[in-house]
FIKOLZA-1660 file (N, C-alpha, C; in steps of 0.1 Angstrom, whole numbers, plus 5000, padded with zeros to 4 digits):
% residues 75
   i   px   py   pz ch aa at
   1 1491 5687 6835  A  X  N
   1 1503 5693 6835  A  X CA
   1 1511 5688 6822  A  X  C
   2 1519 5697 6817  A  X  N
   2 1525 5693 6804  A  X CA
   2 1541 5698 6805  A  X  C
   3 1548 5689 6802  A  X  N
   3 1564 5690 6806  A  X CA
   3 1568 5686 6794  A  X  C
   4 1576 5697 6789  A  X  N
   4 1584 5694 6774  A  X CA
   4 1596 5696 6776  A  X  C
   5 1600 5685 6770  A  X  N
   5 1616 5683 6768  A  X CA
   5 1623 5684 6757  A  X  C
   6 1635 5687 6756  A  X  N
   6 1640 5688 6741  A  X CA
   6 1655 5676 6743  A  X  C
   7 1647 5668 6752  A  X  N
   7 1661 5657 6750  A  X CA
   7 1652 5645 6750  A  X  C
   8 1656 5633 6752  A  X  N
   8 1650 5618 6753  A  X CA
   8 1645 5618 6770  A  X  C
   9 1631 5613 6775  A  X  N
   9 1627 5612 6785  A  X CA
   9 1639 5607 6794  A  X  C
  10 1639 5609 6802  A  X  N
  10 1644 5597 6817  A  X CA
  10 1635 5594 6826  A  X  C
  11 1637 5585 6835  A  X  N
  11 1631 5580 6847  A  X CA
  11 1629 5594 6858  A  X  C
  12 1636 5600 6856  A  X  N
  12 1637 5608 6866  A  X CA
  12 1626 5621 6862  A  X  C
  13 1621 5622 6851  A  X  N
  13 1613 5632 6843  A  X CA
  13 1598 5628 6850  A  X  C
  14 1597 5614 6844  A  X  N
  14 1585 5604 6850  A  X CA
  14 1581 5605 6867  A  X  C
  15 1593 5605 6875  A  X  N
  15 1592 5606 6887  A  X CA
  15 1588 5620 6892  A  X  C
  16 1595 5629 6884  A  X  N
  16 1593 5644 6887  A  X CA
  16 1579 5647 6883  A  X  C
  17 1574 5644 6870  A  X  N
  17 1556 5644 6865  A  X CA
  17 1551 5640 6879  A  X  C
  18 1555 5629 6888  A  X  N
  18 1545 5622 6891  A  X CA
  18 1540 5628 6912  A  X  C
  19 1558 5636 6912  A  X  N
  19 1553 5644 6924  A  X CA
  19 1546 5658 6922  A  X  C
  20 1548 5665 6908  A  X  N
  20 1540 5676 6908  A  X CA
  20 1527 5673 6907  A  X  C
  21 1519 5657 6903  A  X  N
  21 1510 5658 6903  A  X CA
  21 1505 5654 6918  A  X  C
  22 1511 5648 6924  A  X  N
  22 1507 5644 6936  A  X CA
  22 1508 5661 6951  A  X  C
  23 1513 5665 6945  A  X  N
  23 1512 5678 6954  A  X CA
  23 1496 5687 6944  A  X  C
  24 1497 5688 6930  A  X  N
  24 1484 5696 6929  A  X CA
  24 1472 5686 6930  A  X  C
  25 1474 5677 6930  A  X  N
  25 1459 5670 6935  A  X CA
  25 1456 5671 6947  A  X  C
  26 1467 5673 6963  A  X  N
  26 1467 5674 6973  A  X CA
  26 1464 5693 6976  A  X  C
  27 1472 5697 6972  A  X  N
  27 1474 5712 6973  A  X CA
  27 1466 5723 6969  A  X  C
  28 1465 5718 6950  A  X  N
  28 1456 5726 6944  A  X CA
  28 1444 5722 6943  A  X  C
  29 1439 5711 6937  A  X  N
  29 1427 5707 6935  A  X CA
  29 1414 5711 6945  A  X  C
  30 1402 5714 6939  A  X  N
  30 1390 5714 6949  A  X CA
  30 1384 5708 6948  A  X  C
  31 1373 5702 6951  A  X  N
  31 1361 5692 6953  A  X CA
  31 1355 5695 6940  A  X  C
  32 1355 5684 6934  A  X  N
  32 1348 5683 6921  A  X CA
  32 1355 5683 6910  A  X  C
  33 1366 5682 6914  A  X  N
  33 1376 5682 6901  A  X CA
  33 1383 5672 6898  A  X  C
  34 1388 5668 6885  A  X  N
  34 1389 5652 6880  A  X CA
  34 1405 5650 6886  A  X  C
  35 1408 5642 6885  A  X  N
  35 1423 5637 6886  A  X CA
  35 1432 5648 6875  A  X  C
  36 1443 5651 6885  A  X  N
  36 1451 5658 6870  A  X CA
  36 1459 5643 6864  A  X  C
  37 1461 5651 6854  A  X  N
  37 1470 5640 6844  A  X CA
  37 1484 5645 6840  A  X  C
  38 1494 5635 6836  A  X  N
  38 1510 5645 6829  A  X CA
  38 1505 5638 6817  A  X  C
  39 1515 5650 6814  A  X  N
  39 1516 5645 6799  A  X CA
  39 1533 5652 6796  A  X  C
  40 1542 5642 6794  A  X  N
  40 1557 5643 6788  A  X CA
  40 1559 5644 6774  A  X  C
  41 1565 5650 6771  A  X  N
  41 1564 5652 6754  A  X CA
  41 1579 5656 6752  A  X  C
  42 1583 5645 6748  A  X  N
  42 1602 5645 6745  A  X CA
  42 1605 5642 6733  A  X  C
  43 1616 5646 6730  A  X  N
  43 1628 5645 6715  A  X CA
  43 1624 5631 6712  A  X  C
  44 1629 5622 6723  A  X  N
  44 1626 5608 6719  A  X CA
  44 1622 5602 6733  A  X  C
  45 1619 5587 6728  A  X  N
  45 1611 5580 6738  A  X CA
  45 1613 5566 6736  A  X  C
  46 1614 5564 6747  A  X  N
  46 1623 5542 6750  A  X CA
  46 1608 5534 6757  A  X  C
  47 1604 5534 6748  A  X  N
  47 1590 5526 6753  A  X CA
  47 1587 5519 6765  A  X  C
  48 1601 5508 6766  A  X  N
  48 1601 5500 6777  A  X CA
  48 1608 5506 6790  A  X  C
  49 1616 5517 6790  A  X  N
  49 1616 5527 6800  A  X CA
  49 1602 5531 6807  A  X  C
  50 1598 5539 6798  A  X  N
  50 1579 5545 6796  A  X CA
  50 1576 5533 6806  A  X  C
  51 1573 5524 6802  A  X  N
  51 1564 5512 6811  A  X CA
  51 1567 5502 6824  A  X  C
  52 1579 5508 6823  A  X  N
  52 1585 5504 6836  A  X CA
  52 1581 5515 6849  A  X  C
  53 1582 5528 6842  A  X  N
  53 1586 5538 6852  A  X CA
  53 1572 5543 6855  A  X  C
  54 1566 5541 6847  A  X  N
  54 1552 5546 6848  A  X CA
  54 1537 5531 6855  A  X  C
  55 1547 5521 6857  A  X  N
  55 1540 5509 6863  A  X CA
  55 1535 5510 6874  A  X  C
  56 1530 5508 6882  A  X  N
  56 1518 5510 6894  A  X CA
  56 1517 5523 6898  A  X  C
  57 1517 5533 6891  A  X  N
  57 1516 5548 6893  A  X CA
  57 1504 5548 6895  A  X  C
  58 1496 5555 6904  A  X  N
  58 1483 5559 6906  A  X CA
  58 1478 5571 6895  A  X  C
  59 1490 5577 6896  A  X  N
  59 1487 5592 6882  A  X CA
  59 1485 5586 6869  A  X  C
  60 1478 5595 6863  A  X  N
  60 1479 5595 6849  A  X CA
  60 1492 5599 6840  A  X  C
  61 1501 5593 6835  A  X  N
  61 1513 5601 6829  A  X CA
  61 1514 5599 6813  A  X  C
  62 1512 5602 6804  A  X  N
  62 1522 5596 6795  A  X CA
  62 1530 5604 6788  A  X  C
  63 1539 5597 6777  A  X  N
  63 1545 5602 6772  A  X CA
  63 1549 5598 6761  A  X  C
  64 1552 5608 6754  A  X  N
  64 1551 5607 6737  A  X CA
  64 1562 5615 6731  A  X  C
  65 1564 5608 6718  A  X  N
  65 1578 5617 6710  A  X CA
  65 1573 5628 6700  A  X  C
  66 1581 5636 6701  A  X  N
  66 1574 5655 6690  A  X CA
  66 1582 5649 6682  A  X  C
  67 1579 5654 6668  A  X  N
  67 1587 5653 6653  A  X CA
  67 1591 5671 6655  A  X  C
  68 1605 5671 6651  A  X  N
  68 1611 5681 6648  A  X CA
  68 1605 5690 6639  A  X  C
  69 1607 5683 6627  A  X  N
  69 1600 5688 6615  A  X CA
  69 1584 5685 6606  A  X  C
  70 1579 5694 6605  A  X  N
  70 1566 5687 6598  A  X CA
  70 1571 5676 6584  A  X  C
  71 1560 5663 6585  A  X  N
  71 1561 5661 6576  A  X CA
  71 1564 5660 6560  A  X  C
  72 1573 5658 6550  A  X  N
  72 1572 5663 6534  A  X CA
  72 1556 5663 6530  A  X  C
  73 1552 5671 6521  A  X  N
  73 1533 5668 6519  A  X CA
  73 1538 5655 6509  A  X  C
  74 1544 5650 6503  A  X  N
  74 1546 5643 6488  A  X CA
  74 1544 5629 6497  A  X  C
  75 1541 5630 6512  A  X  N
  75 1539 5617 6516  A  X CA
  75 1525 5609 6517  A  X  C
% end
């Protein structure tokens, strides 16, 4: 599952990733299929938030920051 944000993650984003996945591994999933994973992808991102909120989670979550704009090439 993939949840995009256009603001800075919260705790509450992490928590919400982490019941959608707990209902489609319960709900949707069939026999033979791997763990689903989140994946958050926000404006910005507080690392030590991330590793708090995401601490003894059984799910797979992470989350990462999008760059607005592509890179200059002169870099």
């Amino acid at each position: 599952m993939i949840d995009l944000k256009i603001k800075k993650e919260k705790h509450e984003d992490i928590g919400q990733m982490n019941l959608f996945l707990n209902y489609f591994k319960e709900e949707e999933s069939t026999d033979g299929d791997n763990a689903p994973i989140g994946i958050i992808i926000a404006a910005d991102k507080h690392d030590l938030l991330v590793k708090y909120a995401t601490g003894g989670l059984s799910n797979k979550i992470f989350v990462s920051k999008y760059q607005l704009y592509l890179p200059d090439q002169n870099y």
